[in-house]
VEXVEX-254694 format. One record per atom (N, C-alpha, C): residue number from 0; residue in one letter; atom name; z, x, y. Coordinates in Angstrom, 3 decimals, padded with zeros to 6 digits. Atoms other than C-alpha are relative to their C-alpha. Layout:
BEGIN
+-----+--------+-------+----------+----------+----------+
! num ! residu ! atome !       zz !       xx !       yy !
+-----+--------+-------+----------+----------+----------+
! NUM !      a !    CA !        Z !        X !        Y !
...
+-----+--------+-------+----------+----------+----------+
END
This chain:
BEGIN
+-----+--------+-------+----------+----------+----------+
! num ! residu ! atome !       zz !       xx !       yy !
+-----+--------+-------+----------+----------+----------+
!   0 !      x !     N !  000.560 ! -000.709 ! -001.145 !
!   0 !      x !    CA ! -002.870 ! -047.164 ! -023.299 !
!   0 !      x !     C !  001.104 !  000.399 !  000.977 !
!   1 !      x !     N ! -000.658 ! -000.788 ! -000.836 !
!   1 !      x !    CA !  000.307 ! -047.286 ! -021.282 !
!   1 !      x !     C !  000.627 !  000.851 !  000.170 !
!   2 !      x !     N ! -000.554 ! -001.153 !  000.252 !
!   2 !      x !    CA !  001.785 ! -044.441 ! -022.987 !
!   2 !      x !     C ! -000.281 !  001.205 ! -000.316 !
!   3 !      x !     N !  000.910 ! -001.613 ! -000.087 !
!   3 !      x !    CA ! -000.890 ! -042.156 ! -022.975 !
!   3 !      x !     C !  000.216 !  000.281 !  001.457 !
!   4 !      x !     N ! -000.163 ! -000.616 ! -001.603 !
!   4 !      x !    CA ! -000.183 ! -042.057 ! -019.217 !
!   4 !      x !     C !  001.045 !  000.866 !  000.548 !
!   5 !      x !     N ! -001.081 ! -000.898 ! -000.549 !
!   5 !      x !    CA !  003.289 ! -040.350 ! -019.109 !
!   5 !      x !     C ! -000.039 !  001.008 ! -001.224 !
!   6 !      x !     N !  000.372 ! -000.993 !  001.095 !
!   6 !      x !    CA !  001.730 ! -037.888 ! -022.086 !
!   6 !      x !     C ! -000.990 !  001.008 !  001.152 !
!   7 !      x !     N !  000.748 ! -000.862 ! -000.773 !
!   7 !      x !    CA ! -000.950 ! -036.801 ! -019.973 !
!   7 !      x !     C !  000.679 !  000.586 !  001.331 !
!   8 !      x !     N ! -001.017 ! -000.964 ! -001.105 !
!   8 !      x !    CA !  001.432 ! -036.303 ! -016.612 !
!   8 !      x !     C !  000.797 !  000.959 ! -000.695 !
!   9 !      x !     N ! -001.135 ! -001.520 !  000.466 !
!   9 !      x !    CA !  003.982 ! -034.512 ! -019.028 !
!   9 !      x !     C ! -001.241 !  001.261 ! -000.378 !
!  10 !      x !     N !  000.924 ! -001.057 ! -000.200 !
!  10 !      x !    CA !  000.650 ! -032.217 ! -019.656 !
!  10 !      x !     C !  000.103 !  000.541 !  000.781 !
!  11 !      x !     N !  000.195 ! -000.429 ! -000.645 !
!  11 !      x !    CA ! -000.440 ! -031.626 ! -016.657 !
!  11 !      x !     C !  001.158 !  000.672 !  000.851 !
!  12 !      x !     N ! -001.585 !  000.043 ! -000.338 !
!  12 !      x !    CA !  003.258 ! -031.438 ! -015.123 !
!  12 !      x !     C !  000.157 !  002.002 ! -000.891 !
!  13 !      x !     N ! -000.653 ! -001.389 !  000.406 !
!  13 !      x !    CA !  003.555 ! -028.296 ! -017.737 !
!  13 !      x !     C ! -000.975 !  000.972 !  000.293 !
!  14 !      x !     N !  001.284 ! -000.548 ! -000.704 !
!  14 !      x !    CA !  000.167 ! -026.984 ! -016.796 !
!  14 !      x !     C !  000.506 !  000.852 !  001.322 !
!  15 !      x !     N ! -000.483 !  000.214 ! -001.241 !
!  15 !      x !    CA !  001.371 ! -026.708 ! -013.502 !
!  15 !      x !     C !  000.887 !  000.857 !  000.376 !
!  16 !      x !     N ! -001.142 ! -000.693 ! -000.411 !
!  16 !      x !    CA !  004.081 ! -025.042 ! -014.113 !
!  16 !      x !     C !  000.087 !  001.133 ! -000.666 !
!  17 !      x !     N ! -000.047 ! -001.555 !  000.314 !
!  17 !      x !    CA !  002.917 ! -021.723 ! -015.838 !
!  17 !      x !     C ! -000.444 ! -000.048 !  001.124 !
!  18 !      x !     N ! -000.087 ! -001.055 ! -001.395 !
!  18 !      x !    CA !  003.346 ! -019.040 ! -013.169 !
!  18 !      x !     C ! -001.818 !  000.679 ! -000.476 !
!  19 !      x !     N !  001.368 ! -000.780 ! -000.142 !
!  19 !      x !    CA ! -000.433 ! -017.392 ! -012.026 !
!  19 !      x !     C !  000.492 !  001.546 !  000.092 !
!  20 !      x !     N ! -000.250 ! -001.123 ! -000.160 !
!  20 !      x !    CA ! -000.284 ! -014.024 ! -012.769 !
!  20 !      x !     C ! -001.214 !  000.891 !  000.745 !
!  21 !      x !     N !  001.164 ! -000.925 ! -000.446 !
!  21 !      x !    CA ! -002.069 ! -011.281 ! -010.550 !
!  21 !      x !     C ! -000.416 !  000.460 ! -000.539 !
!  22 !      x !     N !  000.877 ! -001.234 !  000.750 !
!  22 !      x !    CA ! -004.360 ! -009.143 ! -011.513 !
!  22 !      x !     C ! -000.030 !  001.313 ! -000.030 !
!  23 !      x !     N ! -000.456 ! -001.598 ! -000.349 !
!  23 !      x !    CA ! -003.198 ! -006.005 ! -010.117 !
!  23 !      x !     C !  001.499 !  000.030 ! -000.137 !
!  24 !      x !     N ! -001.593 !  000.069 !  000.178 !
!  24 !      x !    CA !  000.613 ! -005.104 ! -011.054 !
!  24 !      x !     C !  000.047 !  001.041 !  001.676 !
!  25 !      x !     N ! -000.188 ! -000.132 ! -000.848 !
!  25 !      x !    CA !  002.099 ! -004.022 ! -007.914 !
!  25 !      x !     C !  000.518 !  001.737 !  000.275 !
!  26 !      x !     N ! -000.183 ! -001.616 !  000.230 !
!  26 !      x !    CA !  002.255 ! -000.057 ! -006.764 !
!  26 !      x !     C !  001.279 !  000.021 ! -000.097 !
!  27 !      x !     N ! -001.339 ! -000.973 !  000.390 !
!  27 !      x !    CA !  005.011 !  002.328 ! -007.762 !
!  27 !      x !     C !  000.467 !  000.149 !  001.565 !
!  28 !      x !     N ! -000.301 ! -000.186 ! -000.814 !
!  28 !      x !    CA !  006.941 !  002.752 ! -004.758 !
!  28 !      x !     C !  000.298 !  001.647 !  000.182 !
!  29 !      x !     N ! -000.052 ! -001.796 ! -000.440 !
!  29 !      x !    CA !  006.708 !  006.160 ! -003.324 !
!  29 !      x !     C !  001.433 !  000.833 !  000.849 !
!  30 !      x !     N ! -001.564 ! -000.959 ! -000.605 !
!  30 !      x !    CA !  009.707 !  008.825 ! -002.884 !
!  30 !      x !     C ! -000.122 !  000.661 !  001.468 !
!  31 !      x !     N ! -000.070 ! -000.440 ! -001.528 !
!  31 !      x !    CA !  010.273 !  009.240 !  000.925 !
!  31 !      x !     C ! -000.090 !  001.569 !  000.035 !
!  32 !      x !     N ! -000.625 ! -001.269 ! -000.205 !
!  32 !      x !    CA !  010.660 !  012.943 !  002.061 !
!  32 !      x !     C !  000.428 !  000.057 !  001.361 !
!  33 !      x !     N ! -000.915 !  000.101 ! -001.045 !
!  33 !      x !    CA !  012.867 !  014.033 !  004.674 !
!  33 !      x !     C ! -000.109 !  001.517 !  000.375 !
!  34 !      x !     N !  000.304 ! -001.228 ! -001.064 !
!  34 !      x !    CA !  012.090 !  017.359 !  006.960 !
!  34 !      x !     C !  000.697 ! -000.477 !  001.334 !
!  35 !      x !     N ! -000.657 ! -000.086 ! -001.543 !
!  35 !      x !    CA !  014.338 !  018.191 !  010.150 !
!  35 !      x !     C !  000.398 ! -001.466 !  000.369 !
!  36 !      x !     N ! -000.772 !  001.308 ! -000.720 !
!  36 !      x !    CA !  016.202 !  014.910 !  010.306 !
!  36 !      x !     C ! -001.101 ! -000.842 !  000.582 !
!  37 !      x !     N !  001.012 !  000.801 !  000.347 !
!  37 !      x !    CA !  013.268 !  012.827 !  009.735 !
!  37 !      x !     C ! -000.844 ! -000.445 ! -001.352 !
!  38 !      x !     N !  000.501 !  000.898 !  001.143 !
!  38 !      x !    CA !  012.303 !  010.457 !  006.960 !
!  38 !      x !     C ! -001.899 ! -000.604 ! -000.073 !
!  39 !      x !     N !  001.453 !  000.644 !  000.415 !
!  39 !      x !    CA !  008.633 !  009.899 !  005.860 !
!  39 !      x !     C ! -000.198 ! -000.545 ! -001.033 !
!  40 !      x !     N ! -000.189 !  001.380 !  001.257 !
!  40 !      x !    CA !  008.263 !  006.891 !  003.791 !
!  40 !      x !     C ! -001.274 ! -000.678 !  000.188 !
!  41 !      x !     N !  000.654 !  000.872 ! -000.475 !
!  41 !      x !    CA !  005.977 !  004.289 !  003.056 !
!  41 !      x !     C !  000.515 ! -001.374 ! -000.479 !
!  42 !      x !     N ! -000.182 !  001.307 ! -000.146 !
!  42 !      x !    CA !  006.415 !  000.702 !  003.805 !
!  42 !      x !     C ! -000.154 ! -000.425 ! -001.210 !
!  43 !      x !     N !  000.931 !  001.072 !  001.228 !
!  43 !      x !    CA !  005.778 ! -001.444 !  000.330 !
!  43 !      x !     C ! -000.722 ! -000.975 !  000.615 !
!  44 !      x !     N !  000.994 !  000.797 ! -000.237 !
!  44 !      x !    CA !  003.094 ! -003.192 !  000.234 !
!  44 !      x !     C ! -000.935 !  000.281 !  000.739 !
!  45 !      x !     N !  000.934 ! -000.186 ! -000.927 !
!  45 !      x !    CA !  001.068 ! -001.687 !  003.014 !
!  45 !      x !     C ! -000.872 !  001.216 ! -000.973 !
!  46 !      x !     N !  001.587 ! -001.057 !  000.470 !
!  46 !      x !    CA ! -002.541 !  000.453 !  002.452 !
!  46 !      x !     C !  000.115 !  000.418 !  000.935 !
!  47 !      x !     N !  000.325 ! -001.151 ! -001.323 !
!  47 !      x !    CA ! -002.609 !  003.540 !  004.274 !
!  47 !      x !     C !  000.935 !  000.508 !  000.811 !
!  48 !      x !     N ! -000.835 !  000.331 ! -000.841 !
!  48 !      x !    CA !  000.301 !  003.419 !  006.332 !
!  48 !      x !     C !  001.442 !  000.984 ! -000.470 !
!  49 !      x !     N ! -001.205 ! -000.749 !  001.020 !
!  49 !      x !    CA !  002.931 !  005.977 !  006.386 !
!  49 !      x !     C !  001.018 !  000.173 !  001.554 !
!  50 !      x !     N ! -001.106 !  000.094 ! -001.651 !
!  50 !      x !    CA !  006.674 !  005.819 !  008.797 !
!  50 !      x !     C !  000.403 !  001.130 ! -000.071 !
!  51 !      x !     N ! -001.116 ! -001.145 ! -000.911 !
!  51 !      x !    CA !  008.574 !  008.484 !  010.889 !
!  51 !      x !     C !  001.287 ! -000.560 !  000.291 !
!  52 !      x !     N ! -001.499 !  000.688 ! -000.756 !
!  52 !      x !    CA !  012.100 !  007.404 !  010.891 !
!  52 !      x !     C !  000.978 !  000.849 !  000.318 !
!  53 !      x !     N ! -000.649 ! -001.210 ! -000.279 !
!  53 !      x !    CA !  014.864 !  009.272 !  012.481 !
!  53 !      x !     C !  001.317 ! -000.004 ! -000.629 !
!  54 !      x !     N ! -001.232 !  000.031 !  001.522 !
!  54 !      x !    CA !  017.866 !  009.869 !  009.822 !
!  54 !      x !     C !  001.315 ! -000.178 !  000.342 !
!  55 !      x !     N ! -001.589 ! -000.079 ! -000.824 !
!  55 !      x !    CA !  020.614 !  009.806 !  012.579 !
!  55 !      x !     C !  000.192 ! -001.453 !  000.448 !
!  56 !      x !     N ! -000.222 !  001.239 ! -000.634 !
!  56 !      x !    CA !  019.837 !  006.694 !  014.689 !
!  56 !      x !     C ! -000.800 ! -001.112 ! -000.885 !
!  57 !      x !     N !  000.547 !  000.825 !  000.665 !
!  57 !      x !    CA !  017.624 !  004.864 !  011.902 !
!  57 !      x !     C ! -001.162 ! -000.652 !  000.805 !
!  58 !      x !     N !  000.302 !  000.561 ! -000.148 !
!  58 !      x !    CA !  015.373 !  004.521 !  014.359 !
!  58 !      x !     C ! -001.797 !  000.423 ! -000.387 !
!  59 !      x !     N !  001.026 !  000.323 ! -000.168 !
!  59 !      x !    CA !  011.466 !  004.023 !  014.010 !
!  59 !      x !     C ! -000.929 !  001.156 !  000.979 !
!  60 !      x !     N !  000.366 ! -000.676 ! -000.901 !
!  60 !      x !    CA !  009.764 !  007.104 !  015.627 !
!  60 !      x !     C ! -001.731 ! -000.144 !  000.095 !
!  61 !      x !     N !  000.846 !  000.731 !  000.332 !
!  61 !      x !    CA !  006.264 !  006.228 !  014.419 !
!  61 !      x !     C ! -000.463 ! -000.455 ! -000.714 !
!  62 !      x !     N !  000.374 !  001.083 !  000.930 !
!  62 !      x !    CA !  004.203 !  004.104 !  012.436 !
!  62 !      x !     C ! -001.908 !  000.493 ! -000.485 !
!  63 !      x !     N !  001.471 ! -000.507 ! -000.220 !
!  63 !      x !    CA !  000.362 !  005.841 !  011.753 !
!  63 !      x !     C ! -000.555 ! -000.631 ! -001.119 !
!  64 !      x !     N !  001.089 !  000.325 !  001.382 !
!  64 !      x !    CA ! -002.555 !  004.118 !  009.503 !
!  64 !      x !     C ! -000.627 !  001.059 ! -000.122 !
!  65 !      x !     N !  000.903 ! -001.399 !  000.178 !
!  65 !      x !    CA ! -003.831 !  007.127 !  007.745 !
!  65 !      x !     C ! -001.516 ! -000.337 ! -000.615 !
!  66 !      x !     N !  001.466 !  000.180 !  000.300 !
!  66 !      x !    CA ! -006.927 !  005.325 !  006.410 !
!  66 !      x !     C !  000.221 ! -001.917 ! -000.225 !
!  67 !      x !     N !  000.268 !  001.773 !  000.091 !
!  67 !      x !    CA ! -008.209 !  001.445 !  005.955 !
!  67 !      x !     C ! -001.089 ! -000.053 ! -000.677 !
!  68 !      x !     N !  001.137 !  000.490 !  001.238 !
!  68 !      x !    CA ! -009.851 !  000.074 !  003.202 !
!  68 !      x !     C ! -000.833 ! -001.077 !  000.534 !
!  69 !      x !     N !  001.100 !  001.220 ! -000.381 !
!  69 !      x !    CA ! -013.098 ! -001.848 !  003.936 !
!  69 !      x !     C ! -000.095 ! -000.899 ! -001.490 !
!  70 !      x !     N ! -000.211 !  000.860 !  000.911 !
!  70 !      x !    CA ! -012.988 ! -004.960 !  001.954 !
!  70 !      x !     C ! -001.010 ! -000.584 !  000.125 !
!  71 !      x !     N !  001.156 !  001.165 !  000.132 !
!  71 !      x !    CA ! -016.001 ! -007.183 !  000.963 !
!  71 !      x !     C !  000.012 ! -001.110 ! -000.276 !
!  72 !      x !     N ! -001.100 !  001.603 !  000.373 !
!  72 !      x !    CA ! -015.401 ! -010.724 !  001.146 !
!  72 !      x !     C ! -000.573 ! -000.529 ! -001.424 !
!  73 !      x !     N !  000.285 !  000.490 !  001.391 !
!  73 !      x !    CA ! -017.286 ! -011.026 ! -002.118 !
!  73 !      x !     C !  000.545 !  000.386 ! -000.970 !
!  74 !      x !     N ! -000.834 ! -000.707 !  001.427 !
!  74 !      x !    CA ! -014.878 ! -009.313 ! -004.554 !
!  74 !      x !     C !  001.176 ! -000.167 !  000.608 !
!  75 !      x !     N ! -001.577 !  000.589 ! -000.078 !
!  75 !      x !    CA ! -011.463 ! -010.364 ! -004.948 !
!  75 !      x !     C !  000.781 !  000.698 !  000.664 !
!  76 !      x !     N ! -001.094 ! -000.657 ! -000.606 !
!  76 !      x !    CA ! -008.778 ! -008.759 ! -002.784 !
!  76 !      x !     C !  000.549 !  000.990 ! -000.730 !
!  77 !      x !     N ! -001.761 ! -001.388 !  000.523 !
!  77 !      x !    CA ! -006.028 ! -007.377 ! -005.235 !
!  77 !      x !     C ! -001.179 !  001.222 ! -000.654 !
!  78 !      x !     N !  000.838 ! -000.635 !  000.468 !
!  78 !      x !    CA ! -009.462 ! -005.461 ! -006.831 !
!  78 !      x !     C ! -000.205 !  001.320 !  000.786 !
!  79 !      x !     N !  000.866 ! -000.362 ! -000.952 !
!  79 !      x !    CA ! -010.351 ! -003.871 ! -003.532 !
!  79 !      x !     C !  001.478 !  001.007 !  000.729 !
!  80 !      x !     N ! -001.212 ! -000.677 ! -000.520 !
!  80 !      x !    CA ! -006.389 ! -002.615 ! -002.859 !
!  80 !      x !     C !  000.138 !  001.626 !  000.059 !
!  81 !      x !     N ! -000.794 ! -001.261 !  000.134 !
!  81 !      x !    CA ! -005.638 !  000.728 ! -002.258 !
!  81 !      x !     C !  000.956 !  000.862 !  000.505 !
!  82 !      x !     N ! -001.084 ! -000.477 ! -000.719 !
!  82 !      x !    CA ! -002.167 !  002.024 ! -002.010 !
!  82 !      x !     C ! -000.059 !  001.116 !  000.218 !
!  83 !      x !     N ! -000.306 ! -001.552 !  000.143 !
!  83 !      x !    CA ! -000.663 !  005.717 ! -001.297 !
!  83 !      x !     C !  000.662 ! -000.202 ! -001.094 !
!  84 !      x !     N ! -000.782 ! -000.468 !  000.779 !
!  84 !      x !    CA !  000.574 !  007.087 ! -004.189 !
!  84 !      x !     C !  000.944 !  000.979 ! -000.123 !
!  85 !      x !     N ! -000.784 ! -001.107 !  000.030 !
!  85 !      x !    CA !  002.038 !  010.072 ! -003.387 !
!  85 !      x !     C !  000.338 !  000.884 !  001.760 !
!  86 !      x !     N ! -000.019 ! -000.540 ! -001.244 !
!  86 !      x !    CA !  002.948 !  011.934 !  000.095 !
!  86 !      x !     C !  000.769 !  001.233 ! -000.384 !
!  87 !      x !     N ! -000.487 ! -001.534 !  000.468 !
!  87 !      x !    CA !  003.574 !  015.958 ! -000.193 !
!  87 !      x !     C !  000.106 !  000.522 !  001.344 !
!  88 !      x !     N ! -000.352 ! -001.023 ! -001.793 !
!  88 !      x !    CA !  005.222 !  018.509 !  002.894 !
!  88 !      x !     C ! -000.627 !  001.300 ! -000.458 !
!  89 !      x !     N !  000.113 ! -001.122 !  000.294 !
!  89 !      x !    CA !  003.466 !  021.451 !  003.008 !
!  89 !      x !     C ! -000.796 !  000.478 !  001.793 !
!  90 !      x !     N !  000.042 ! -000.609 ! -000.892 !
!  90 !      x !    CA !  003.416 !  024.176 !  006.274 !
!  90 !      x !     C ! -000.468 ! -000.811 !  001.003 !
!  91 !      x !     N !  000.192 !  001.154 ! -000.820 !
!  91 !      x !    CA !  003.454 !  021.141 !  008.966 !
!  91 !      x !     C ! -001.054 ! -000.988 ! -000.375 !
!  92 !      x !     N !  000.664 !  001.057 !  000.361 !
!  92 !      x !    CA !  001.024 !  018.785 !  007.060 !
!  92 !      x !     C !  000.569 ! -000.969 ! -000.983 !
!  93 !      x !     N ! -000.910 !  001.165 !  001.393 !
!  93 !      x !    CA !  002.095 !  015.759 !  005.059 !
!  93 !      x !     C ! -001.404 ! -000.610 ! -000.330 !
!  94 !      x !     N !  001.610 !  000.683 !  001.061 !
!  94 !      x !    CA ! -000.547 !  015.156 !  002.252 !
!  94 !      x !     C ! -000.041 ! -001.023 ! -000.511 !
!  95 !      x !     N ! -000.062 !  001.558 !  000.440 !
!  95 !      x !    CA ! -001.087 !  011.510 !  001.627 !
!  95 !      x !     C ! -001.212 ! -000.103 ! -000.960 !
!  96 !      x !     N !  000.446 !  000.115 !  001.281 !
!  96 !      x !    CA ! -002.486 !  010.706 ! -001.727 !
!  96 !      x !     C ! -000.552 ! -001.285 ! -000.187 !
!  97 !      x !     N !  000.277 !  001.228 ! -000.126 !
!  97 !      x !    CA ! -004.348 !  007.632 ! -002.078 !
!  97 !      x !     C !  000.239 ! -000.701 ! -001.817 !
!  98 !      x !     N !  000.017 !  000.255 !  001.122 !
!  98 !      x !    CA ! -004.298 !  005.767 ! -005.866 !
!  98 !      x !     C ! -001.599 !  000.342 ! -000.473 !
!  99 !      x !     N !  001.064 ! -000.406 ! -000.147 !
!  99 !      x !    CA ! -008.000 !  006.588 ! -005.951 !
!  99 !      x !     C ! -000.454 !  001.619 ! -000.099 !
! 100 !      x !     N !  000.079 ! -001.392 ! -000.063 !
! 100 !      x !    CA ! -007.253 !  010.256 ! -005.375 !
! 100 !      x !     C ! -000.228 !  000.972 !  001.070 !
! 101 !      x !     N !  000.432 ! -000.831 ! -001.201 !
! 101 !      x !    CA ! -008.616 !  010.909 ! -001.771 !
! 101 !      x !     C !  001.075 !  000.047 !  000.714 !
! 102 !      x !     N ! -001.012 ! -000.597 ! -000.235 !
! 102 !      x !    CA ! -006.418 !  013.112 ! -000.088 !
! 102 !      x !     C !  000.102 !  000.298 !  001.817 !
! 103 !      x !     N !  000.478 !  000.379 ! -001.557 !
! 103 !      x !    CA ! -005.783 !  012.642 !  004.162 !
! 103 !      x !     C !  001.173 !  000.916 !  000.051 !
! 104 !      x !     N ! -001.262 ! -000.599 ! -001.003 !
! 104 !      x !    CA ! -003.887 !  015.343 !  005.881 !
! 104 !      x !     C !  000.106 !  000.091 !  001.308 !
! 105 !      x !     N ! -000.679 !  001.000 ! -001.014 !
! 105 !      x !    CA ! -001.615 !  014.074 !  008.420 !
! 105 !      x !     C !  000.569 !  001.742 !  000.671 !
! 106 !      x !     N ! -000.469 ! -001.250 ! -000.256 !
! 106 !      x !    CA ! -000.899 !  017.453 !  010.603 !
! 106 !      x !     C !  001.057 ! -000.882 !  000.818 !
! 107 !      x !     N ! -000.858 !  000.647 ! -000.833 !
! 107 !      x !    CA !  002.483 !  016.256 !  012.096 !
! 107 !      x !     C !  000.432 !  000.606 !  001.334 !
! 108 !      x !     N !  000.179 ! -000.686 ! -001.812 !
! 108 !      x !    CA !  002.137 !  018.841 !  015.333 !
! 108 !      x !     C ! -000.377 ! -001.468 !  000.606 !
! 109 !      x !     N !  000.942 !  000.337 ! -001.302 !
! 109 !      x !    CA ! -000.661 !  016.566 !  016.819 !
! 109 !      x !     C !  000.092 ! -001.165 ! -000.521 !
! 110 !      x !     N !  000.529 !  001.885 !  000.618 !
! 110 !      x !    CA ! -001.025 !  013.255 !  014.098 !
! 110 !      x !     C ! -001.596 !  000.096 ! -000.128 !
! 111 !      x !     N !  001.004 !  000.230 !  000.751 !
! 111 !      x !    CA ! -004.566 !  013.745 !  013.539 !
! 111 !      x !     C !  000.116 ! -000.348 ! -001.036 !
! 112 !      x !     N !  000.708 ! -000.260 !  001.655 !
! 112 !      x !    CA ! -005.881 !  012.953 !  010.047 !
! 112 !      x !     C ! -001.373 !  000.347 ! -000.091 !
! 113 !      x !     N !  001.228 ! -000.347 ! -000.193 !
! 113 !      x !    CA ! -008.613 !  014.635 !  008.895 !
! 113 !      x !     C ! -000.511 ! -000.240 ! -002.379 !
! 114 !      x !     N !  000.372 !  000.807 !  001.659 !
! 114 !      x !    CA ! -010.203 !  012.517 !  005.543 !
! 114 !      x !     C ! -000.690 !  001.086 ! -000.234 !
! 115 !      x !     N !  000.975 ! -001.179 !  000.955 !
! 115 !      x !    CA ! -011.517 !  015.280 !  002.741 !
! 115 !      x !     C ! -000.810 ! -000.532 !  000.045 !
! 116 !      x !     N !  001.693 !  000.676 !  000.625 !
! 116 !      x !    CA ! -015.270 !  014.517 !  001.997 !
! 116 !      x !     C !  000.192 ! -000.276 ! -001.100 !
! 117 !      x !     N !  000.065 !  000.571 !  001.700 !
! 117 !      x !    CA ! -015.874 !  011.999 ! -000.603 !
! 117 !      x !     C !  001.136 ! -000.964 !  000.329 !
! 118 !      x !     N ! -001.139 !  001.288 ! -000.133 !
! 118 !      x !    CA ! -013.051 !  009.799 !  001.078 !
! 118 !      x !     C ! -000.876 ! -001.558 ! -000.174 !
! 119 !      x !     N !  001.032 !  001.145 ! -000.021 !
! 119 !      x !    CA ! -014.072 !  006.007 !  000.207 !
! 119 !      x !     C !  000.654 ! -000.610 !  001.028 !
! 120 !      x !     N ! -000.762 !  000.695 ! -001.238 !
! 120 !      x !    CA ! -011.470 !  004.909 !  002.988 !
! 120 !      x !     C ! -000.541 !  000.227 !  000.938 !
! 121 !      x !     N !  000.467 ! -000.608 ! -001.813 !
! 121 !      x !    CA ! -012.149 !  005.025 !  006.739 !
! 121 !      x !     C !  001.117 !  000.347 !  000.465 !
! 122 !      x !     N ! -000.918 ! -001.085 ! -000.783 !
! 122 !      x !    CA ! -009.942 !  007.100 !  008.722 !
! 122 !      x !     C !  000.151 ! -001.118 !  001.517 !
! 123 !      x !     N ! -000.008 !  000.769 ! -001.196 !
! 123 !      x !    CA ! -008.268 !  005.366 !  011.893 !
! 123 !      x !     C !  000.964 !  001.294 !  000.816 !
! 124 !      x !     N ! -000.558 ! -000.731 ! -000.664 !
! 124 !      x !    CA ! -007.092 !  008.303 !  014.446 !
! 124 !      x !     C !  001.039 ! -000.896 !  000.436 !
+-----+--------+-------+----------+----------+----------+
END
């Protein structure tokens, strides 16, 4: 009996020590673009969320959530994720692409966004 006891710790011990893998592999990181000595990027890891940085002083000009995913506490998190996939410049709008497909343009005059119909995100002015 007393050597079934350091059999079963060396079990559990290896148990233990496979890595948990997520369930969602982690987004593609998206190619910044850069208009008039300004960088539009997005953060990794963030939903929705796209920066203004300035290309001279590096600094931080703003920071806008272009939409927010409503989450239900009954379904798993990484399920419920949705990154940007893509951000496009076209005649002062920057088109933010969700992984989902709904498409938020960011007019960079004023910063509105104005979510297409059929967005499943919510829009945060």
């Amino acid at each position: 009996m007393g050597s079934r006891i350091p059999r079963v710790l060396a079990m559990c011990a290896m148990v233990a020590a496979v890595p948990a893998f997520a369930k969602r592999a982690a987004p593609a990181p998206v190619e910044p673009i850069r208009m008039d000595e300004v960088e539009y990027s997005i953060p990794p890891g963030t939903m929705g969320v796209v920066v203004a940085t300035d290309l001279w002083s590096g600094k931080v000009l703003w920071r806008k959530q272009v939409y927010a995913v409503q989450s239900d506490p009954k379904v798993e998190a990484d399920v419920q994720q949705v990154f940007i996939k893509n951000i496009l410049f076209s005649r002062g709008i920057l088109w933010v692409t969700s992984e989902r497909g709904d498409v938020y343009p960011l007019d960079l005059g004023t910063l509105p966004v104005r979510p297409e119909e059929g967005s499943l995100a919510v829009t945060r002015g």
